[in-house]
C-alpha positions as CSV (number, residue, x, y, z in Angstrom):
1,X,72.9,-46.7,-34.8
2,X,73.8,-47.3,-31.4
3,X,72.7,-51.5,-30.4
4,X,70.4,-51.0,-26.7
5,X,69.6,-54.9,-26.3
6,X,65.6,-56.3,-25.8
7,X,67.4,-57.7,-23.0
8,X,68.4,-55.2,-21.1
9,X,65.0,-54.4,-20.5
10,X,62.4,-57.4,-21.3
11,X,60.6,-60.3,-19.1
12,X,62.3,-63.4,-19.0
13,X,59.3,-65.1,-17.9
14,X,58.5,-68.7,-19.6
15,X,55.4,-67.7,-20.8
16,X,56.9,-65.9,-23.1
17,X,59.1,-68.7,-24.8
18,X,55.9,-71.2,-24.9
19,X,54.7,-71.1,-28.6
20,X,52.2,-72.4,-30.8
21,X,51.6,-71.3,-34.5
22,X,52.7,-70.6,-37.5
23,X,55.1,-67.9,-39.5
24,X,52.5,-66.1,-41.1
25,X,51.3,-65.5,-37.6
26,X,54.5,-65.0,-36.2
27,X,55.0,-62.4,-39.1
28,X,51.6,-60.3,-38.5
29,X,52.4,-60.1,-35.0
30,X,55.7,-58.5,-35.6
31,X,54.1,-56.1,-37.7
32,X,51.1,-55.1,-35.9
33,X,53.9,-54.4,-33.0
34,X,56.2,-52.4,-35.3
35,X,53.7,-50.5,-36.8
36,X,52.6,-48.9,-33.6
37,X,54.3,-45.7,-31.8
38,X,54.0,-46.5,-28.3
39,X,54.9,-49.8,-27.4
40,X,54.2,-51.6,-24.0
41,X,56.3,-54.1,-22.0
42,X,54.1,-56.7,-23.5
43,X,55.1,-55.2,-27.1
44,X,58.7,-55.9,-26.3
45,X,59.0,-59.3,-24.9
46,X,56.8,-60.3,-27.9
47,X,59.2,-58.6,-30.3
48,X,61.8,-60.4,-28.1
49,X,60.8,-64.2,-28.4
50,X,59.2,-64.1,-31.7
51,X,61.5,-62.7,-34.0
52,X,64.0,-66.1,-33.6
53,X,61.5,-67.8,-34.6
54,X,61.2,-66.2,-38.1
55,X,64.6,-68.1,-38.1
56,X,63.5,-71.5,-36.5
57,X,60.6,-71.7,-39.3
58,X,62.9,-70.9,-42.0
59,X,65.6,-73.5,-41.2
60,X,62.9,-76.2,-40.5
61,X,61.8,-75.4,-43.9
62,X,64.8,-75.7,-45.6
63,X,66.2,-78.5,-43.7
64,X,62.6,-80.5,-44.8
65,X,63.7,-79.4,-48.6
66,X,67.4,-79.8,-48.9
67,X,67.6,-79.7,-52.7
68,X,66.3,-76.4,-53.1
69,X,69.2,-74.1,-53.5
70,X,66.0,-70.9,-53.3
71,X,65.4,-71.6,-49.8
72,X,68.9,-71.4,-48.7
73,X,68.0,-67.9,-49.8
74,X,65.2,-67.1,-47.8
75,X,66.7,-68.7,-44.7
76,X,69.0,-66.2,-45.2
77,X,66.4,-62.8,-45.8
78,X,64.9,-64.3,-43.0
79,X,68.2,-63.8,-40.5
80,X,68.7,-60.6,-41.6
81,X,65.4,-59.4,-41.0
82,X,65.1,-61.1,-37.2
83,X,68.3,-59.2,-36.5
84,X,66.9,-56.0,-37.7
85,X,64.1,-56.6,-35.8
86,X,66.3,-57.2,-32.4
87,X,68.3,-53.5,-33.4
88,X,65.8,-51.3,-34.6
89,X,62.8,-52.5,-32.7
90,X,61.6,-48.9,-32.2
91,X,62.1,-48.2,-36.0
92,X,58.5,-48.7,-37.3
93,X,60.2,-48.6,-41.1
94,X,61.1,-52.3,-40.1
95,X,57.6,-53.7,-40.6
96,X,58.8,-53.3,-44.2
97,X,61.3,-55.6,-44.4
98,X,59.0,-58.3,-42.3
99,X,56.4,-57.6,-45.4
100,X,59.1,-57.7,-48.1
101,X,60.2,-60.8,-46.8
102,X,56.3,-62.3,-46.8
103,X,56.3,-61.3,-50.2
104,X,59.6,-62.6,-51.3
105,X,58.4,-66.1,-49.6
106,X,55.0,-65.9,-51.9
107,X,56.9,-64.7,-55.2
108,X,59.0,-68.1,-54.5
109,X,56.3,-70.0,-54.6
110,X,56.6,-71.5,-51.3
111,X,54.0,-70.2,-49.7
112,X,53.6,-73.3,-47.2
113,X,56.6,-72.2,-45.6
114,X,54.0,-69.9,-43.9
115,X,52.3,-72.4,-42.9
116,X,55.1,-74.4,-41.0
117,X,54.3,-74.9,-37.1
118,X,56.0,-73.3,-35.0
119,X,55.6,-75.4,-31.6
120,X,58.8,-73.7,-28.4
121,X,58.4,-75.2,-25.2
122,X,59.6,-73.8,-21.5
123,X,63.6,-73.8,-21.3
124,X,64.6,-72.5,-18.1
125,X,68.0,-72.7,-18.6
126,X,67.6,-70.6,-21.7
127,X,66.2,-67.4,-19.5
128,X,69.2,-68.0,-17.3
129,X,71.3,-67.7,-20.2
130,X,69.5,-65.2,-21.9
131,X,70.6,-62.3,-18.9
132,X,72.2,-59.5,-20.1
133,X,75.4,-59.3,-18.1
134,X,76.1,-62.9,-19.5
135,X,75.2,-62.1,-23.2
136,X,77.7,-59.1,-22.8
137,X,80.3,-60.6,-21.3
138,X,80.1,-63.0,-24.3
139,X,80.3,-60.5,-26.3
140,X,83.6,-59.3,-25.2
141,X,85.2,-62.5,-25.5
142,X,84.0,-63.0,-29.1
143,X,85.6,-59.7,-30.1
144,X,88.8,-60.7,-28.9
145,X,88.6,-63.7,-30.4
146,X,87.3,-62.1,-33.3
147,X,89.8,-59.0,-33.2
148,X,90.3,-57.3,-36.5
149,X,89.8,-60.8,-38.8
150,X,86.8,-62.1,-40.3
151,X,84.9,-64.7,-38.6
152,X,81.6,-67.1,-38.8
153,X,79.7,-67.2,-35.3
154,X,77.7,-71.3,-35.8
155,X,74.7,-70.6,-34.0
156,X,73.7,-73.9,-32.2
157,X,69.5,-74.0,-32.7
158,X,67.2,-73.8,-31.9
159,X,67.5,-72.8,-28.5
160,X,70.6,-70.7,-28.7
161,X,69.1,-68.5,-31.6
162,X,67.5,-65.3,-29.5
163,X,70.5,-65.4,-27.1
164,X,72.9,-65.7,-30.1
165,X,71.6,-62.7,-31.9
166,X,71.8,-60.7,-28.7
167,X,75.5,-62.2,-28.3
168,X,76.4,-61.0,-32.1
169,X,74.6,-57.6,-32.3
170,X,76.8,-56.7,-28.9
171,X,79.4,-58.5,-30.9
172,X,79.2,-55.6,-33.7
173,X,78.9,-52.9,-31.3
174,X,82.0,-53.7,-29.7
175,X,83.8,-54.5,-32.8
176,X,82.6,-51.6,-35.4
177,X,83.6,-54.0,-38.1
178,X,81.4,-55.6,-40.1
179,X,83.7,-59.3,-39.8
180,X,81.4,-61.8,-38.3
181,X,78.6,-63.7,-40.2
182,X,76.2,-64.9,-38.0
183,X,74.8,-68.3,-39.1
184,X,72.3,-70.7,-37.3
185,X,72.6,-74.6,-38.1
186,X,70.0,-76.8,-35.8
187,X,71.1,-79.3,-34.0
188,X,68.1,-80.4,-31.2
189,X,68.4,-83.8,-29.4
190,X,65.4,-83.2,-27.0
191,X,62.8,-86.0,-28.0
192,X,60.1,-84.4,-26.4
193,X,60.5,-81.6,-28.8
194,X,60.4,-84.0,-31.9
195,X,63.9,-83.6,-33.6
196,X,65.9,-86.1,-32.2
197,X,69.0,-84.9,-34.6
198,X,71.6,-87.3,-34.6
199,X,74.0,-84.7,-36.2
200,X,73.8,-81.0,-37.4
201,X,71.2,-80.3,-40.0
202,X,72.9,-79.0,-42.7
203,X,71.9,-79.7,-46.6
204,X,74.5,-80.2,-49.2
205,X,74.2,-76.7,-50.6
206,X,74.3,-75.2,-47.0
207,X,78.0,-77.1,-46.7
208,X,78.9,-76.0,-49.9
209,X,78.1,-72.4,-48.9
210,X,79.6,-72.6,-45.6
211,X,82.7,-74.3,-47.3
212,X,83.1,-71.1,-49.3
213,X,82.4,-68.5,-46.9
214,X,84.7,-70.1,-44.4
215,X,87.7,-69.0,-46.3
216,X,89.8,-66.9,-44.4
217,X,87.5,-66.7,-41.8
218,X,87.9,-67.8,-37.9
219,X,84.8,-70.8,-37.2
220,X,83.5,-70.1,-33.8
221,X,80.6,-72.5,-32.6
222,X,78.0,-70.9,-30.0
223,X,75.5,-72.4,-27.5
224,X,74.0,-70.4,-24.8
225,X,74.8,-72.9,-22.2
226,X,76.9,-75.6,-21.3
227,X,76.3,-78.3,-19.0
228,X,77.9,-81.8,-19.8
229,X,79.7,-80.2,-23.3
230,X,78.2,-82.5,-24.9
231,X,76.4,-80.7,-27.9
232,X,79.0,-78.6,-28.1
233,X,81.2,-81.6,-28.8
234,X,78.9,-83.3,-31.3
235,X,79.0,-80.3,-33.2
236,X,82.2,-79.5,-33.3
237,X,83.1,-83.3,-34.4
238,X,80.3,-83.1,-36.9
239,X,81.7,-79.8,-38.6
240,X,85.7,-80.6,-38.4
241,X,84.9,-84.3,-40.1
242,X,82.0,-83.1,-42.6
243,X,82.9,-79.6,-43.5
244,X,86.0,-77.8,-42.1
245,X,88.2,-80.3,-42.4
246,X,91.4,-78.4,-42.3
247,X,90.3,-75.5,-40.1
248,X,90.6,-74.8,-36.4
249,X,87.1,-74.8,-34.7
250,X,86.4,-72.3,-31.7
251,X,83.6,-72.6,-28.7
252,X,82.1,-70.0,-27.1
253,X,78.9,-70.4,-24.5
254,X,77.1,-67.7,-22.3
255,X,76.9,-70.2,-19.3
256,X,78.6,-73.3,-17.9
257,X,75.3,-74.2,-15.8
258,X,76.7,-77.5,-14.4
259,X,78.2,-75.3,-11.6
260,X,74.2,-74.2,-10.8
C-alpha cells in the first residue's frame, strides 16, 4: 500500500498538540474516528496528534515499571499499532488492532496503564518541523544512509515521535525494504513538562534488547529539530557509553532551527 502522509494534508495548528487525558481516551477516540466512512478535516488532525501518544503513554508506563520484561512488549504492540494508524488511516479494519491492543493491555493485567495521563503542551517548533517538505527531505537522507543495510532509527521523545513516524513511514516508501526498526527512547529536559531526564530513559531489559537488535544494524538517532545540538549530543554520549559501546552512532534532524 502506497504511504500518502497525515501531513501532507492536516492542520498544524497548536490546538491540536495541547492534550489532556488518558490512553483509554486516547484509544476510543481513535476508534470512533476509524470506524466511520467519511472523515472530516477535524477526523484527521485528531488521528494525526493522537496516535503518538498511544506511544508516549506506553513508554511512560514502562519507564515507571522497569522490571517488567511484559511491558517492553506492549510498548512495542503499541508502536506498531500508531504506525498503522499514520498508514492506513482510511482503513476502517484498523480499529481492530487499536481494540486488540486494549485487550492485550487488560489480559496483562495492567490495566492502569489506561489510566496513565497523558498531559502535551504547545511546541511551536514541533509544527515547524512537522512540514511535509522537511519530513521528506528527511526521508531521503535516511535512505541513503540506510541504503540496502539494516538499521535502528532512536526516536528522540517525546516530541519527535509524530514527526519521527512520518520521517520512517516515507523512510519505507522510499526504501521498499523492510531494514529499519523504528524505536522511541524519551529523553525530555523541559521542567515545565515534569520530566526533567537527566539521561535517556531506557530500563535494563530495554538495553539488553536494543544491545541485541543492534547487531549488524546501522544506529541512527533522530530529533525533529536542532537548535543548540545539545540533546542530540546527550543522547548520543548516553547511548555510545551505556549501550553501543563499540558502534558508530548516526544523527539525523528535520530542522536546524537556530538559523530561524
Amino acid at each position: 500500500m502506497k504511504y500518502k502522509s497525515l501531513y501532507e494534508f492536516i492542520e498544524l495548528k497548536k490546538e491540536f498538540q495541547e492534550y489532556k487525558g488518558t490512553l483509554d481516551q486516547v484509544l476510543t477516540d481513535i476508534v470512533n474516528i476509524l470506524r466511520k466512512r467519511s472523515k472530516s478535516q477535524l477526523d484527521y488532525n485528531k488521528l494525526a496528534f493522537q496516535s503518538p501518544r498511544i506511544i508516549r503513554a506506553l513508554v511512560d508506563y514502562k519507564n515507571n515499571h522497569p522490571n517488567n520484561k511484559e511491558l517492553l512488549k506492549l510498548s512495542q504492540d503499541g508502536i506498531k499499532v500508531a504506525l498503522k494508524i499514520y498508514k492506513q488511516y482510511n482503513n476502517s479494519r484498523i480499529k481492530n488492532d487499536v481494540l486488540k491492543l486494549k485487550e492485550k493491555i487488560i489480559r496483562s493485567g495492567h490495566t492502569k496503564v489506561l489510566k496513565t495521563k497523558i498531559q502535551q503542551y504547545r511546541d511551536f517548533i514541533n509544527l515547524i518541523a512537522s512540514k511535509s517538505e522537511l519530513s521528506q527531505k528527511a526521508a531521503r537522507k535516511l535512505n541513503k544512509l540506510v541504503g540496502s543495510e539494516k538499521a535502528i532509527m532512536l526516536v528522540i521523545g517525546h516530541g519527535a515521535i509524530n514527526v519521527g513516524m512520518d520521517v520512517f513511514l516515507r523512510f519505507q516508501e522510499l526504501n521498499g525494504k523492510n531494514n529499519l526498526l523504528f524505536y522511541p527512547i524519551r529523553f525530555s529536559r523541559t521542567d515545565f513538562k515534569k520530566y526533567e531526564d537527566l539521561v535517556p530513559q531506557l530500563t535494563p531489559k530495554e538495553i539488553t534488547y536494543l544491545q541485541k537488535q543492534a547487531i549488524g544494524r546501522k544506529i541512527i538517532i533522530y530529533d525533529e529539530n536542532s537548535y543548540t545540538g545539545t540533546t542530540i549530543k546527550k543522547v548520543k554520549k548516553y547511548l555510545s557509553k551505556s549501550v553501543f559501546s563499540h558502534q558508530k552512532i548516526n544523527v539525523l534532524y528535520n530542522i536546524n532551527t537556530k538559523n530561524l
